[in-house]
C-alpha positions in Angstrom: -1.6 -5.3 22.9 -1.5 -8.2 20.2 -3.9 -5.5 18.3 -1.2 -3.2 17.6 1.0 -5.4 15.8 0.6 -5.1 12.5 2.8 -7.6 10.8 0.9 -10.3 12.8 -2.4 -9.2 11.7 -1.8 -9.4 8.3 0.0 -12.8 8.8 -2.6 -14.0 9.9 -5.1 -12.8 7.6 -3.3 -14.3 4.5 -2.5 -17.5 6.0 -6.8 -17.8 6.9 -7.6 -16.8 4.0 -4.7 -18.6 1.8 -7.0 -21.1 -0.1 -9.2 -18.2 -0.8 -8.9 -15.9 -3.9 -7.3 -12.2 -3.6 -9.4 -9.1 -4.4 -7.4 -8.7 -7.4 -4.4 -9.9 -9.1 -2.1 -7.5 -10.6 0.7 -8.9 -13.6 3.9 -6.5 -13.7 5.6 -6.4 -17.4 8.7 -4.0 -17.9 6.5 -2.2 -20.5 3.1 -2.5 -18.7 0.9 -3.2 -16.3 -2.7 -5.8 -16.7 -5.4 -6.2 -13.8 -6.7 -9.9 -13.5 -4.6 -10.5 -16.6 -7.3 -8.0 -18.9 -6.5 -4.9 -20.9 -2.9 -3.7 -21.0 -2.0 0.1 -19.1 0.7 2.1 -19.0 2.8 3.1 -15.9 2.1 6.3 -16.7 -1.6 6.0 -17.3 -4.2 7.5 -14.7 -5.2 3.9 -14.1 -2.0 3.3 -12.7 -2.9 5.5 -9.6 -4.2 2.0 -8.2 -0.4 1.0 -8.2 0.8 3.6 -5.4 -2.2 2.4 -3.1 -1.5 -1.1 -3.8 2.5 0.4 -2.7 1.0 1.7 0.6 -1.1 -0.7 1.3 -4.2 0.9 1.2 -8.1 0.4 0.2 -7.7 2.7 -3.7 -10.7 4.6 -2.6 -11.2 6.0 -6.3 -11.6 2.5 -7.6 -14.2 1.6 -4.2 -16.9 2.2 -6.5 -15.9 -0.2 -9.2 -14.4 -2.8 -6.4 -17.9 -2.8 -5.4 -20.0 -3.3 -8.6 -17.5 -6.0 -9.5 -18.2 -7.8 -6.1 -14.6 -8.4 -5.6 -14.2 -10.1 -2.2 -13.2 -8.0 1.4 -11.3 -10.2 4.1 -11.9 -8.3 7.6 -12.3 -5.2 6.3 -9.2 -5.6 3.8 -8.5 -6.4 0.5 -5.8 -9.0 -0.6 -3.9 -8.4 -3.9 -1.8 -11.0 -5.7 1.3 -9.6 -7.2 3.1 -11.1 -9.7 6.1 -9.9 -11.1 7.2 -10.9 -14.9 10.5 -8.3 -14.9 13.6 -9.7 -15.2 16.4 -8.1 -12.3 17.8 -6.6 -15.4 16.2 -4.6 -18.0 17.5 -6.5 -21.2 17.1 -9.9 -19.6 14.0 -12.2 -21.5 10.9 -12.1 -19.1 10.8 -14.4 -16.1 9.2 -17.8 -17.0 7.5 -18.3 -13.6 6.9 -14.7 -11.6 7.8 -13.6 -8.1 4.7 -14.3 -6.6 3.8 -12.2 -3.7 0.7 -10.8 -1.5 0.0 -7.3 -0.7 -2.6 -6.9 2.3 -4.4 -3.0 1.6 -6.3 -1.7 5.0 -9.0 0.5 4.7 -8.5 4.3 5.6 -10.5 7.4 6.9 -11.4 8.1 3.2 -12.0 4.7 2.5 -14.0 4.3 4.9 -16.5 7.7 3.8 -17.1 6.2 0.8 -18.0 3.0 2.3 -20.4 5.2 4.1 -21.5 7.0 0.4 -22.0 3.7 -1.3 -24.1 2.6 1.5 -26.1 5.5 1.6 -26.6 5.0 -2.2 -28.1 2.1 -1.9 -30.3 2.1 0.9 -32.3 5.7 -1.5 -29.8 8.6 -0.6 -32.5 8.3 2.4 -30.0 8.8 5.3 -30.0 12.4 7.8 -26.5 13.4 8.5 -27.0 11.8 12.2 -27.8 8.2 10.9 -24.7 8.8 8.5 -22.4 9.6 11.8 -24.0 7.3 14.2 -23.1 4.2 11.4 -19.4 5.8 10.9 -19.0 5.6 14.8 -20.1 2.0 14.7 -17.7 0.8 11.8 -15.0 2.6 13.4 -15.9 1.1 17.5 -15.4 -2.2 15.3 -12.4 -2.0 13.2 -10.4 0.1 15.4 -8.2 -1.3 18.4 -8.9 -0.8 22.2 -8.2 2.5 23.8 -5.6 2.8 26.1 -6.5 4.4 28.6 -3.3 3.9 31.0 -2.0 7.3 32.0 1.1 5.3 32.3 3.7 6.7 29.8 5.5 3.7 29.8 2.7 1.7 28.4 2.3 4.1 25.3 5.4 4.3 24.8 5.6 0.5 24.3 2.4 0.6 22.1 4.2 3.0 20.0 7.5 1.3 19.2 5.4 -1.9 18.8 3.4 0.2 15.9 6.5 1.2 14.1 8.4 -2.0 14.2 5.8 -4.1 13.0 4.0 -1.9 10.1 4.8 -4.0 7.0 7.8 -2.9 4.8 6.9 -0.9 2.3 6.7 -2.3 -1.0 9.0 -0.9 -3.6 7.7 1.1 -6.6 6.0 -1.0 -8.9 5.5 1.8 -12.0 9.3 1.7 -12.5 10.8 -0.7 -15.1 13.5 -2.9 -14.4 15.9 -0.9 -16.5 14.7 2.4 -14.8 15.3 1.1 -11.5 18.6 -0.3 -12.2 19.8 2.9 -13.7 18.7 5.0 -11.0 20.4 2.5 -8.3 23.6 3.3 -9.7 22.8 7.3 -10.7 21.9 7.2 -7.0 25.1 5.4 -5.7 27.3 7.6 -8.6 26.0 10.8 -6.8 26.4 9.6 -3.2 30.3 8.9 -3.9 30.4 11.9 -5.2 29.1 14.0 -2.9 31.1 12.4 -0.2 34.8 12.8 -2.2 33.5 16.5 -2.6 33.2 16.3 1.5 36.5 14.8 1.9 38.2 17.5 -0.2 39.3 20.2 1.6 39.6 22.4 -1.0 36.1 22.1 -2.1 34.7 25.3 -0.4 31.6 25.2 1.2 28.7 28.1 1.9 27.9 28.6 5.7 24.9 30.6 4.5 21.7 29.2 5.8 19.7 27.4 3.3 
């Protein structure tokens, strides 16, 4: 059971592998973005794609390639990436001296994983029959996945499942929007929302029964 909690695994994988480098290290600005502290990018750039798989914790399968020819390190199966955050809580506050330093853990995926499988095949000659590709998929998966249950118990599943969703990681939060972005769509949000339920409370305020 210990397999399907999540949050534990990843717990423990940082604090094994805490005097150990991350895969990568990303440095959030309010302007931009840098990668191991190189070139500058945009939030808006196509690079930045790497940003919402770092946000849901996945392996960025169009950067595999690259990760790969860089040699940049896999704990378990996973990456690590070291996050740290320059942007001030509000947008015209001066830059944070020392960042919020934090650790995202990325888990490899079903797509992740066919590249794996592609790269392999690459270089080993482009040599493998579509069999020897499946029978290595089946092994990598036999490995990384966690035990079947087979109990026909529903109770059991049931209590696999709720242990699933209460201990996936919180998501973290968008990391392409500034500081001043964020802050003004917190309280665009919040205006709307008060709105919206004033408009509710007013009985006046007619309101369309027609199916939407």
């Amino acid at each position: 059971m210990a397999a399907y909690n999540i949050t534990r695994f990843v717990a423990e994988l940082l604090d094994e592998h805490r005097d150990s480098p991350p895969s990568f290290a990303i440095q959030l600005y309010p302007e931009h973005w840098t990668l191991n502290g190189g070139s500058k990018f945009m939030y808006n750039s196509p690079v930045a794609t790497i940003l919402d798989d770092v946000r849901a914790q996945r392996i960025p399968t169009d950067f595999l390639e690259l990760c790969d020819a860089a040699g940049l390190p896999f704990y378990d199966g996973c990456m690590i990436v070291e996050l740290l955050d320059y942007r001030p809580p509000k947008g015209k506050d001066p830059l944070l001296e020392e960042p919020i330093c934090s650790h995202v853990v990325l888990s490899p995926t079903g797509e992740s994983l066919w590249q794996d499988l592609c790269l392999l095949n690459q270089k080993s000659g482009s040599l493998w029959t579509d069999k020897e590709a499946l029978e290595v998929e089946a092994k990598i998966v036999m490995a990384a996945s966690p035990p079947l249950c087979l109990d026909p118990d529903p109770r059991l599943t049931r209590v696999a499942n709720n242990l699933l969703r209460v201990s996936v990681p919180a998501t973290p939060l968008s990391l392409k929007r500034k500081a001043a972005a964020m802050e003004q769509e917190e309280e665009e949000s919040e205006k709307a929302r008060r709105i919206k339920i004033m408009q509710y409370m007013n009985p006046r305020v007619s309101r369309s029964t027609a199916p939407r």
